[in-house]
py3Dmol code that shows the C-alpha trace and the ligand (Angstrom):
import py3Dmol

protein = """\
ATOM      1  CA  UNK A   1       2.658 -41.129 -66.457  1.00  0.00           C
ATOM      2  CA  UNK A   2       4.541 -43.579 -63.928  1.00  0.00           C
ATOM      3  CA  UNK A   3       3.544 -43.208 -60.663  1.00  0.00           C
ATOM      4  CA  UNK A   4       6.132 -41.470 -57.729  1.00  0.00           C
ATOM      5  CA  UNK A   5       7.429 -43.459 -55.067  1.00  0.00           C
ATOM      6  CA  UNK A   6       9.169 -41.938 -52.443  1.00  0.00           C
ATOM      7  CA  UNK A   7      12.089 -43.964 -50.359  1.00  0.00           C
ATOM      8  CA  UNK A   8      12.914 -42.747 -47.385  1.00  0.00           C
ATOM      9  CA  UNK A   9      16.456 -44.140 -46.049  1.00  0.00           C
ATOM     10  CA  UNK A  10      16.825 -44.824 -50.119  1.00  0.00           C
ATOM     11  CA  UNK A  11      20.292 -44.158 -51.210  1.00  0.00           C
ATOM     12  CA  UNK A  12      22.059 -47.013 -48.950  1.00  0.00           C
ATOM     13  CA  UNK A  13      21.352 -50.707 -47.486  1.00  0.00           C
ATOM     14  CA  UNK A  14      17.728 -52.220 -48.415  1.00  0.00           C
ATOM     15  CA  UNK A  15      16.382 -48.700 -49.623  1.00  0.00           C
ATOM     16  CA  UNK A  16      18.694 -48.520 -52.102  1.00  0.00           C
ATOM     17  CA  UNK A  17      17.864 -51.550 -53.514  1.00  0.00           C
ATOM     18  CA  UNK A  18      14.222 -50.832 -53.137  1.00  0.00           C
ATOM     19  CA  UNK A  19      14.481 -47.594 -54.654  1.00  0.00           C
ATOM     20  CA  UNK A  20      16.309 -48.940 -58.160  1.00  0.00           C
ATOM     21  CA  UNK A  21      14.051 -52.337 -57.720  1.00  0.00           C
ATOM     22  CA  UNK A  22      11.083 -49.619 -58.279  1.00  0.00           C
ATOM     23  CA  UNK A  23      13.052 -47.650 -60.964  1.00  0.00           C
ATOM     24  CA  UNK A  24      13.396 -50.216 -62.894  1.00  0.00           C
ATOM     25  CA  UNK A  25       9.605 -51.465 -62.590  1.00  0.00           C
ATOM     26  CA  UNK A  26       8.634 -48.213 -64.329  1.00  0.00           C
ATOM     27  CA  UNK A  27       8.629 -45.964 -61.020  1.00  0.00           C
ATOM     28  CA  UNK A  28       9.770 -42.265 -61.097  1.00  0.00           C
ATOM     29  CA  UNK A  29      11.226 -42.828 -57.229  1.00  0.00           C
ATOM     30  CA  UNK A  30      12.192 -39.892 -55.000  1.00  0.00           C
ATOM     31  CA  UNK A  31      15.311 -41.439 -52.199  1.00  0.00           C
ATOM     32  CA  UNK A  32      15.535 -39.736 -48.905  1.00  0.00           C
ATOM     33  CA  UNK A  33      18.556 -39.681 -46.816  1.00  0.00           C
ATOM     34  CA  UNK A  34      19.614 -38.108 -43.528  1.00  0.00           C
ATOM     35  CA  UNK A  35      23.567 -37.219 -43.463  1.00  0.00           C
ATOM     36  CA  UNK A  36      25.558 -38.704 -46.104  1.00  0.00           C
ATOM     37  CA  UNK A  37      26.200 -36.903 -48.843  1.00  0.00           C
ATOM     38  CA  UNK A  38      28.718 -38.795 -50.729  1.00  0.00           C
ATOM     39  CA  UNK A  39      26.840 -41.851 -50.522  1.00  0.00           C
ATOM     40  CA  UNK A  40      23.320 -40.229 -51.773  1.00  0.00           C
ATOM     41  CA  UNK A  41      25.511 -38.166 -55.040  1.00  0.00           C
ATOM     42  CA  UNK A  42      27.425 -41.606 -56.004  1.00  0.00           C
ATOM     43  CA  UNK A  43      23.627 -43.224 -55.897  1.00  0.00           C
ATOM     44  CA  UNK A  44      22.392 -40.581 -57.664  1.00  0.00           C
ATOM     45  CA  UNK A  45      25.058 -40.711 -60.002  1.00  0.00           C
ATOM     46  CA  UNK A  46      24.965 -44.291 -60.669  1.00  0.00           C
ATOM     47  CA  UNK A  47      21.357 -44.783 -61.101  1.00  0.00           C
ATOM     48  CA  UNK A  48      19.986 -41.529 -61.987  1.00  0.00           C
ATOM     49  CA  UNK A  49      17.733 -41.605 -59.019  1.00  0.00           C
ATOM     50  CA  UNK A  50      17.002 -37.745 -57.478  1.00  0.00           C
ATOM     51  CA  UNK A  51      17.851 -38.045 -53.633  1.00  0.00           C
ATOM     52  CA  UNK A  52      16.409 -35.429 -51.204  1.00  0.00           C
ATOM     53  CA  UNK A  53      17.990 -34.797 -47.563  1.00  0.00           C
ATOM     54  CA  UNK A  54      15.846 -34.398 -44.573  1.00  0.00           C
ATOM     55  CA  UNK A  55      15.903 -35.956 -41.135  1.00  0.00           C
ATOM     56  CA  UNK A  56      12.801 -37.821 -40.841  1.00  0.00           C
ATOM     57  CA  UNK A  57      12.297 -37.879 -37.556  1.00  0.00           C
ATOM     58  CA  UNK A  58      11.439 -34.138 -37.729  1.00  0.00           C
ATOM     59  CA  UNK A  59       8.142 -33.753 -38.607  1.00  0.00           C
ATOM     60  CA  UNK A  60       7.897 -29.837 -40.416  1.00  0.00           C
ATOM     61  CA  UNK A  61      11.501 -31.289 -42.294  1.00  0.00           C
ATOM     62  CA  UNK A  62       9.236 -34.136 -43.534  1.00  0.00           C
ATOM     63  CA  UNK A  63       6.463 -32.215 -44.365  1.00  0.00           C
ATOM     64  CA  UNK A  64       8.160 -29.634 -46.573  1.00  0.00           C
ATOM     65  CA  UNK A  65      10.523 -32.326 -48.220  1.00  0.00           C
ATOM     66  CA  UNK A  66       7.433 -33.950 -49.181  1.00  0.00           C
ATOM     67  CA  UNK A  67       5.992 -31.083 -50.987  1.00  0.00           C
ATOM     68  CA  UNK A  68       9.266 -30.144 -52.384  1.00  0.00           C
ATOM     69  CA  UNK A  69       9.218 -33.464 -54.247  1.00  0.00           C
ATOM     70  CA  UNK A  70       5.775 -33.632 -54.762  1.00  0.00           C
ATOM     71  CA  UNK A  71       6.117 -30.286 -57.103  1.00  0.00           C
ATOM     72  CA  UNK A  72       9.196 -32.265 -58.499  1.00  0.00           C
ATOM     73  CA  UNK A  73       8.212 -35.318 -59.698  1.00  0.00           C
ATOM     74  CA  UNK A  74       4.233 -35.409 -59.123  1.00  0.00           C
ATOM     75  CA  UNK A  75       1.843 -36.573 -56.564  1.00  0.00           C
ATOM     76  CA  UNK A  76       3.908 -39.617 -54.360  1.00  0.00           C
ATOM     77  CA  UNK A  77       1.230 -42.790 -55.033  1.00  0.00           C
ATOM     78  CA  UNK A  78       3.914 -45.006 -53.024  1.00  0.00           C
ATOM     79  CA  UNK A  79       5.755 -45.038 -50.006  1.00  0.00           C
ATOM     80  CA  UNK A  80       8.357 -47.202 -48.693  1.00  0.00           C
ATOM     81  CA  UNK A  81       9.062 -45.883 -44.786  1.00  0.00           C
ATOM     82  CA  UNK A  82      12.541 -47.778 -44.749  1.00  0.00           C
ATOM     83  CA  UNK A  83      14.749 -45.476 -42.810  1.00  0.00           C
ATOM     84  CA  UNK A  84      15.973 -46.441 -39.575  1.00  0.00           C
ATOM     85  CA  UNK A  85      19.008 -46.688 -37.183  1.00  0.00           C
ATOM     86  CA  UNK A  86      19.923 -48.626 -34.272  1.00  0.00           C
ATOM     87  CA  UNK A  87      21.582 -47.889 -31.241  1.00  0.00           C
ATOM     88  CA  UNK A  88      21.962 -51.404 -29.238  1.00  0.00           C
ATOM     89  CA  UNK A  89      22.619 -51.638 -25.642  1.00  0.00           C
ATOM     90  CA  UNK A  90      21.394 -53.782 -23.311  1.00  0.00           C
ATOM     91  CA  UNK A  91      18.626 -52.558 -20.897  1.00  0.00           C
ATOM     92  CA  UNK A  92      20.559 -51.738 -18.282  1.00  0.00           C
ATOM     93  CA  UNK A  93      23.171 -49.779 -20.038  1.00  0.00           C
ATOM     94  CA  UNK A  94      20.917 -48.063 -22.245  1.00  0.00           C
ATOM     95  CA  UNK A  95      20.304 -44.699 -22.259  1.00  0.00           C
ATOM     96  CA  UNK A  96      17.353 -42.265 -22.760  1.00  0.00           C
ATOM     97  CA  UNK A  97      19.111 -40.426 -25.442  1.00  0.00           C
ATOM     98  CA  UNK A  98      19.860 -44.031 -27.218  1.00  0.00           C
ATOM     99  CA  UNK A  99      15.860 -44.806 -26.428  1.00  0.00           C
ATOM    100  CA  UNK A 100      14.892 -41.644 -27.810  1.00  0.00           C
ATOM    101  CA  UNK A 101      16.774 -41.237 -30.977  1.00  0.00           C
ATOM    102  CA  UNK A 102      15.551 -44.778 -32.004  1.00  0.00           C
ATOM    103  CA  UNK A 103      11.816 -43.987 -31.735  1.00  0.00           C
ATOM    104  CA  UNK A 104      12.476 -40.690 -33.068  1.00  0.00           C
ATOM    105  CA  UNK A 105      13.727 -42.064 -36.208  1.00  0.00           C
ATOM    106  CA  UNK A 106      11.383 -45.547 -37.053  1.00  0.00           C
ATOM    107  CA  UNK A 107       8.870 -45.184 -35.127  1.00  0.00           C
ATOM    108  CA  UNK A 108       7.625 -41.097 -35.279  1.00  0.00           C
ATOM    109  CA  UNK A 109       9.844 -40.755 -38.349  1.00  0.00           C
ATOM    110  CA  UNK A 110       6.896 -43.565 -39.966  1.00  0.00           C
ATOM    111  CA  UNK A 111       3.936 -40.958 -39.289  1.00  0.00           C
ATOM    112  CA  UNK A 112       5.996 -38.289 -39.848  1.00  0.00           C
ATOM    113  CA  UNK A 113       6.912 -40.124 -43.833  1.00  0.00           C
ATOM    114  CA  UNK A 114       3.162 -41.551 -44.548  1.00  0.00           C
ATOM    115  CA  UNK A 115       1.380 -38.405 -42.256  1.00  0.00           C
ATOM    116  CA  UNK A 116       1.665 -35.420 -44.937  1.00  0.00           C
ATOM    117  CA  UNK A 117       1.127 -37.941 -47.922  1.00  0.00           C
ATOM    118  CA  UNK A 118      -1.843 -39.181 -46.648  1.00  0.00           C
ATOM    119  CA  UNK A 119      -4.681 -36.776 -47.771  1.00  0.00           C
ATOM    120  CA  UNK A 120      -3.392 -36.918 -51.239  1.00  0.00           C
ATOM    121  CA  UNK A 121      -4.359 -40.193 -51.413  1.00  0.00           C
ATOM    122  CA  UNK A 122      -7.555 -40.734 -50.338  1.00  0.00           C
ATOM    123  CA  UNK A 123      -8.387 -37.859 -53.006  1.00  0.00           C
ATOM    124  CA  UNK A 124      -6.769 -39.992 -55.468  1.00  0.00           C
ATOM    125  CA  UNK A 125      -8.232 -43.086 -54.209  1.00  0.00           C
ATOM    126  CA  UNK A 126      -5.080 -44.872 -54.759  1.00  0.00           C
ATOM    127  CA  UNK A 127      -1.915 -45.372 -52.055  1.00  0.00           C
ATOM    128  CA  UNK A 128       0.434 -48.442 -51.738  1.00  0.00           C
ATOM    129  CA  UNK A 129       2.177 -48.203 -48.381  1.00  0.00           C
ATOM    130  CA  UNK A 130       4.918 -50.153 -47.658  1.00  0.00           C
ATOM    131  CA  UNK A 131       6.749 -49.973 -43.906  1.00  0.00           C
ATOM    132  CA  UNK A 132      10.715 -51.584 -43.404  1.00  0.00           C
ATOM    133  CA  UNK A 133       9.763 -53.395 -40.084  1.00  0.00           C
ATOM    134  CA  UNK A 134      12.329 -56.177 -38.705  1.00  0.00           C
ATOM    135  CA  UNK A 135      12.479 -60.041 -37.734  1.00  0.00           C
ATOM    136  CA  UNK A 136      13.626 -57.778 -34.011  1.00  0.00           C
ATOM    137  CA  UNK A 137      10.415 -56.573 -34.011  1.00  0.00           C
ATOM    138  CA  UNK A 138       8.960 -59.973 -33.903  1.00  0.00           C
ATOM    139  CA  UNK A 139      10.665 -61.819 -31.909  1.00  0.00           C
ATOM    140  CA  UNK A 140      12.815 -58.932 -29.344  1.00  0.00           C
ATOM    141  CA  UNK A 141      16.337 -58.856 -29.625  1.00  0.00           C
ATOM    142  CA  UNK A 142      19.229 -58.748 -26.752  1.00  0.00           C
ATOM    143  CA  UNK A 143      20.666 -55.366 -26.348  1.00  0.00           C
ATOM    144  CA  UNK A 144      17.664 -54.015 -28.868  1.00  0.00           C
ATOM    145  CA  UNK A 145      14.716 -52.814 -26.476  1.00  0.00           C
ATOM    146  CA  UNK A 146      14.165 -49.407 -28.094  1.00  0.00           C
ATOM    147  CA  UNK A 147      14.892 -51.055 -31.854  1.00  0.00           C
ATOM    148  CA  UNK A 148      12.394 -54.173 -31.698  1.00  0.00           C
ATOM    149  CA  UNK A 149       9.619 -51.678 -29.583  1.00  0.00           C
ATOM    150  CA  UNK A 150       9.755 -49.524 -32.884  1.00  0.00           C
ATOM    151  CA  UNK A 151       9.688 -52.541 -35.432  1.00  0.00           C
ATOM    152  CA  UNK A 152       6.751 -53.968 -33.628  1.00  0.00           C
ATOM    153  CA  UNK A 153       4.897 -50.488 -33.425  1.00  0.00           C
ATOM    154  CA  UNK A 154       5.455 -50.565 -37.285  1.00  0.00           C
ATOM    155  CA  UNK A 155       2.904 -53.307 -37.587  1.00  0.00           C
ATOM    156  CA  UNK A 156       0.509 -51.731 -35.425  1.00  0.00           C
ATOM    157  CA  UNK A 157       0.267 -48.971 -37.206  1.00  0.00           C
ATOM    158  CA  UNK A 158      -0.016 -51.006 -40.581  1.00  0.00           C
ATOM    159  CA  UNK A 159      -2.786 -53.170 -39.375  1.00  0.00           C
ATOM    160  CA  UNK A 160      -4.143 -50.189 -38.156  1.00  0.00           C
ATOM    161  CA  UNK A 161      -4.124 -48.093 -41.677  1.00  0.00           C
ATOM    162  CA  UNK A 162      -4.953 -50.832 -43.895  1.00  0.00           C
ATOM    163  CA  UNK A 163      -8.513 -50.649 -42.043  1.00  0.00           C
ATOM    164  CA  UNK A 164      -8.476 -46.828 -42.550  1.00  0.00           C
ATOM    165  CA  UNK A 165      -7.478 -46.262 -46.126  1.00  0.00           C
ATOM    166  CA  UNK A 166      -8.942 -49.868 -47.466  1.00  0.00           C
ATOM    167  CA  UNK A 167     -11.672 -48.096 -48.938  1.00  0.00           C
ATOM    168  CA  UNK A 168     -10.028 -45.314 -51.093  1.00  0.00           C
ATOM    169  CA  UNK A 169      -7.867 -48.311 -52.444  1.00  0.00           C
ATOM    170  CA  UNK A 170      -4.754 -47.420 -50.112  1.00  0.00           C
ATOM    171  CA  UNK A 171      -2.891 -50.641 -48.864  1.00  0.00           C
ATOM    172  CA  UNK A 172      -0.473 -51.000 -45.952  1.00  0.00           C
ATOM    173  CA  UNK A 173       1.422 -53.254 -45.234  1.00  0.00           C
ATOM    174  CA  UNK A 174       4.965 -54.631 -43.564  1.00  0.00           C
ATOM    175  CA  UNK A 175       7.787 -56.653 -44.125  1.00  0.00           C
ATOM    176  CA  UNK A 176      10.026 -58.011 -41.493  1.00  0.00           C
ATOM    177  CA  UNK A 177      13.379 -58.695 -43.144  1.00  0.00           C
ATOM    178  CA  UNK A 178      15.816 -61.040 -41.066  1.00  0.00           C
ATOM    179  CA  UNK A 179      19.036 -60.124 -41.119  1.00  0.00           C
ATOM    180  CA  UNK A 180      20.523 -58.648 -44.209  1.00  0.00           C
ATOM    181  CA  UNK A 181      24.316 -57.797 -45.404  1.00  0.00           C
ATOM    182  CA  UNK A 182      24.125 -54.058 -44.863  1.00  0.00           C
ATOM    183  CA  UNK A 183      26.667 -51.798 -43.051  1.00  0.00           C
ATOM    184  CA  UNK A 184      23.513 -52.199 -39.953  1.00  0.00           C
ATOM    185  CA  UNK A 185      24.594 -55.682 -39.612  1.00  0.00           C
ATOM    186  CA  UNK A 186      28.044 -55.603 -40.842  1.00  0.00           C
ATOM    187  CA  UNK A 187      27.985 -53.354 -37.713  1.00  0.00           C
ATOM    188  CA  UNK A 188      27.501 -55.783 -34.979  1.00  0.00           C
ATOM    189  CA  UNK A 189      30.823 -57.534 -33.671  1.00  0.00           C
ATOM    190  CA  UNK A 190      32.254 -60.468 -36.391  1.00  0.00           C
ATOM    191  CA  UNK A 191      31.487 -62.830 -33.158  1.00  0.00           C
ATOM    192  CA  UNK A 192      28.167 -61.996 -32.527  1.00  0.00           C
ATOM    193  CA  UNK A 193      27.532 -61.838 -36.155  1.00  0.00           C
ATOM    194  CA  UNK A 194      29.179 -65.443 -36.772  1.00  0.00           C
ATOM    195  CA  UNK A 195      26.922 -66.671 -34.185  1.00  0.00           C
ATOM    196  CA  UNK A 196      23.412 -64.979 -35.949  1.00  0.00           C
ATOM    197  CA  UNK A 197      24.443 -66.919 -39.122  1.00  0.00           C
ATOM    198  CA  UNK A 198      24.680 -69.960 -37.407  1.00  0.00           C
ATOM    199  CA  UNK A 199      20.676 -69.411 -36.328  1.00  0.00           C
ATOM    200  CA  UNK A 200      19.379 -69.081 -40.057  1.00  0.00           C
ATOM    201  CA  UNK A 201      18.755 -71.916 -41.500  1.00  0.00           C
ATOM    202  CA  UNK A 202      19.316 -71.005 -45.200  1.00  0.00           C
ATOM    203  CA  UNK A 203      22.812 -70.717 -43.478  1.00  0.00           C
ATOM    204  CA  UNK A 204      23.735 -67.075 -45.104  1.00  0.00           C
ATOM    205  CA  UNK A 205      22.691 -63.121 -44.743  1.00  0.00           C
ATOM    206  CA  UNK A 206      19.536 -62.031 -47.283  1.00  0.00           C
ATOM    207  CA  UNK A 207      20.834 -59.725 -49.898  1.00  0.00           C
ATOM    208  CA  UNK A 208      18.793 -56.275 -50.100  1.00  0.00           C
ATOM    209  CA  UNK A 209      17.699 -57.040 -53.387  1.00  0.00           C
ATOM    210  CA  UNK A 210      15.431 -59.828 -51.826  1.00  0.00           C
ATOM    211  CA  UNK A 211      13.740 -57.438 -49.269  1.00  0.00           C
ATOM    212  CA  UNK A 212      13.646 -55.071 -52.918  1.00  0.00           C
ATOM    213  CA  UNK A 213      11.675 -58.100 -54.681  1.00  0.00           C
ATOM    214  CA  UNK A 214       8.545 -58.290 -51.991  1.00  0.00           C
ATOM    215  CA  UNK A 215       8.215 -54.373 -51.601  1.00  0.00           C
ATOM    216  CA  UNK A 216       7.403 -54.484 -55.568  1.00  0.00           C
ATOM    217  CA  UNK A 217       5.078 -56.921 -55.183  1.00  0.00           C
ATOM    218  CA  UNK A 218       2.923 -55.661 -52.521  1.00  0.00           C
ATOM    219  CA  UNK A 219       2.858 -51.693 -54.453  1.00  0.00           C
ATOM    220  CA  UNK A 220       2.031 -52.996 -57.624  1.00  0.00           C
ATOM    221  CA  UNK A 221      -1.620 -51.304 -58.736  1.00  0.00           C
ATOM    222  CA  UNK A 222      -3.188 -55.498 -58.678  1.00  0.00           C
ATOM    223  CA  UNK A 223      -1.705 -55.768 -55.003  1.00  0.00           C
ATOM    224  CA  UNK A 224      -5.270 -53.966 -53.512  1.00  0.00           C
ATOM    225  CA  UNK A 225      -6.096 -57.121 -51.821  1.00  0.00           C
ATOM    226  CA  UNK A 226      -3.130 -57.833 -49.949  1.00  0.00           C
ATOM    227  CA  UNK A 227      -3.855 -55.149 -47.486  1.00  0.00           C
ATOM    228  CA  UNK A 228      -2.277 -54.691 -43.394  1.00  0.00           C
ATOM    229  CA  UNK A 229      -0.501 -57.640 -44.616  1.00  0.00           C
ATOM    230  CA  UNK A 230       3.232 -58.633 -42.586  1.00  0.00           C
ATOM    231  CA  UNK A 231       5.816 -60.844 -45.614  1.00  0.00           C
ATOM    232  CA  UNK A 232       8.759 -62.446 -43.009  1.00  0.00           C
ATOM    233  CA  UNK A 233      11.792 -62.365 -45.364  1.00  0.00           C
ATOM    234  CA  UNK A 234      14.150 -64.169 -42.413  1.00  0.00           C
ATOM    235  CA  UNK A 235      15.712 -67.282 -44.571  1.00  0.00           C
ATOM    236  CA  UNK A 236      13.233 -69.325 -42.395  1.00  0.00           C
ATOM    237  CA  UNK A 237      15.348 -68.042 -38.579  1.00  0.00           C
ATOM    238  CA  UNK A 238      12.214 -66.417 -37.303  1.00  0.00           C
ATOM    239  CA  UNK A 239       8.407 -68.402 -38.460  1.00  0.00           C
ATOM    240  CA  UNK A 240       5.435 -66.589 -37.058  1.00  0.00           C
TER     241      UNK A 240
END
"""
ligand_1 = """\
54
CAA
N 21.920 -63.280 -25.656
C 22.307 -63.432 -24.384
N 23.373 -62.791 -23.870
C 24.063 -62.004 -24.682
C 23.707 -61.801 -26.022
C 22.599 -62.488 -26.503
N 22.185 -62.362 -27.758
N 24.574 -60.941 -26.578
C 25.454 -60.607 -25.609
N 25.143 -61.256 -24.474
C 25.830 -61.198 -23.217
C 27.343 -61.262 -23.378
O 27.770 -62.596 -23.432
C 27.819 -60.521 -22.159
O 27.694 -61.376 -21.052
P 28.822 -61.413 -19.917
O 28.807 -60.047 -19.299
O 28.369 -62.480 -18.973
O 30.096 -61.719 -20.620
C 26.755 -59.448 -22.036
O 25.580 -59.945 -22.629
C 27.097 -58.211 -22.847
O 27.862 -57.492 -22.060
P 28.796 -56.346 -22.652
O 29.151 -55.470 -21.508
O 29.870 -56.942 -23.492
O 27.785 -55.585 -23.625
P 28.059 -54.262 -24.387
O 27.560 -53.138 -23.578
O 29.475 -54.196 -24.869
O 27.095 -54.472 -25.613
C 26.240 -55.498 -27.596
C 27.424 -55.368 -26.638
C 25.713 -54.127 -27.976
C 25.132 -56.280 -26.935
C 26.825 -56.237 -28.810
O 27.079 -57.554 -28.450
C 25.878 -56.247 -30.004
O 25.866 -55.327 -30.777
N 25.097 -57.305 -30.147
C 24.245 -57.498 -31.321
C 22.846 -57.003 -31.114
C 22.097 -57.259 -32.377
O 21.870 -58.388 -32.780
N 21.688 -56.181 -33.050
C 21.055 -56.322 -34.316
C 21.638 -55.320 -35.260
S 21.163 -55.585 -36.939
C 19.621 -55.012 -37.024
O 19.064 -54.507 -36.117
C 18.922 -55.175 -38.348
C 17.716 -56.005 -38.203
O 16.610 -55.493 -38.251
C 17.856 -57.479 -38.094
"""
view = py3Dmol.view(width=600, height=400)
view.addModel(protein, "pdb")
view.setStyle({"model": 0}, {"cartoon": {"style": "trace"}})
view.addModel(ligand_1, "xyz")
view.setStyle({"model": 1}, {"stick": {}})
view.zoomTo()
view.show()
C-alpha cells in the first residue's frame, strides 16, 4: 500500500508540482484548494490527482476535509502545509483585514492542516511533515510584514514539532523557497520583479519543480534523521 500525502494549496504554483512530484514517487496524494475550481478539475484531469476544497484557515473545514479523505484514500502518513496567500502593503498602509487574512491562512491554516492529522501518527509511529515557508520569512520583506511574520512562525513551529513527534518517528521540517515563477510572483509589478531578479545570483526565478525535488527528499521513509530541519532553495539570494 503507498502511503497518502495530503497537499494543501496542491492543484496550482509549487503544490502542484509537489503534489505530482509525490505521485509519481509512488504516493497516493490528496490536493487541497480554496476557490478555484477550474484550475483544481483541469489538475485533476491532467494528472489524475483527487483534489478536495476547503478553506484552510478554518479549522472544523480542515478537520472534516481531513477525515473525508482519510476514509478516501487511507490514513495521510505525509503532509505538505503549502497553501498560502499574500496581501503586500507596506506597514503603514496595511490593514487589519490584510494582517488578518494572511495569518489566517499560513500561519493558523499550518495547525489547522498538521493539528487533526497529528494523533494518527503518533499511533502509527510514522509522520513526514513538510511546511512551504519562504526566503520572506528569513530575511523580512518591504511591503510583507504580515507575510514574512507567518513564514518565520512556520519554522518555529517546525523546530518546535520535530522535538515533539521525534520519537514516534514523525519529522518536521521547512523549506524556504526564494522566489519562484508562480502567478504569487508573476503578481508583483514587472519593475519590482525585474529588480528581484537582478538580486539572485543564479540570475533567474526557481521553477516549482525544484521546491517539488527537496519536499521528496525530506518525506521519504530513510529521511527520519533529518528532523526540524530548514533546506533554503533561494538560487543562493538569501544564505543563512
Ligand atoms: N525597498 C525599499 N523601498 C521600496 C521597496 C523596497 N523593496 N519597494 C517599494 N519601495 C518604495 C517605493 O519606491 C515607493 O517609494 P516612494 O513613495 O518614495 O516612491 C514606496 O516604497 C511604495 O510606495 P507606493 O505607494 O507605490 O506603494 P504601494 O502601496 O503601491 O505598494 C507594493 C506597492 C505593494 C510595495 C509593490 O511594490 C509590491 O508588490 N512590491 C513587491 C513586494 C514583494 O516582493 N512581495 C513578494 C511577493 S512574492 C512572495 O511573497 C513569494 C515568496 O515567498 C518569495
Amino acid at each position: 500500500m503507498s502511503r497518502v500525502a495530503l497537499v494543501t494549496g496542491g492543484s496550482r504554483g509549487i503544490g502542484a508540482a509537489i503534489s505530482t512530484a509525490l505521485k509519481e514517487s509512488g504516493y497516493t496524494v490528496a490536493a487541497t484548494y480554496a476557490g478555484n475550481d477550474d484550475a483544481a478539475t483541469q489538475f485533476t484531469e491532467s494528472t489524475g490527482i483527487k483534489t478536495y476544497k476547503w478553506n484552510v484557515a478554518d479549522y472544523e473545514a480542515s478537520k472534516s476535509g481531513i477525515e473525508k479523505v482519510e476514509a478516501e484514500l487511507g490514513p495521510i502518513d505525509v503532509v505538505v502545509a503549502n497553501a498560502g496567500i499574500t496581501r503586500d502593503a507596506p506597514f503603514h498602509k496595511m490593514t487589519p483585514d490584510q494582517w488578518n487574512e494572511v495569518i489566517g491562512t499560513n500561519l493558523t491554516g499550518v495547525f489547522n492542516t498538521i493539528h487533526p492529522v497529528w494523533p494518527g501518527m503518533r499511533e502509527r509511529k510514522f509522520g513526514r511533515i513538510v511546511v512551504i515557508s519562504s526566503i520572506n520569512g528569513q530575511k523580512g520583506q518591504f511591503a510583507q510584514v504580515n507575510y514574512a511574520a507567518t513564514k518565520a512562525g512556520d519554522l518555529g513551529i517546525v523546530k518546535s514539532l520535530a522535538q515533539e513527534g521525534a520519537r514516534s518517528n514523525i519529522t518536521a521540517n521547512a523549506i524556504c523557497p526564494g522566489y519562484i515563477a508562480t502567478d504569487m510572483v508573476m503578481a508583483v509589478p514587472e519593475k519590482v520583479r525585474d529588480s528581484i531578479i537582478s538580486q539572485i545570483p543564479t540570475g533567474r526565478l526557481g521553477e516549482p519543480e525544484e521546491i517539488a525535488r527537496a519536499v521528496v527528499f525530506l518525506v521519504n521513509d530513510d529521511a527520519g534523521f533529518i528532523n526540524g530541519s530548514t533546506i533554503t532553495a533561494n538560487g543562493a539570494q538569501h544564505l543563512v
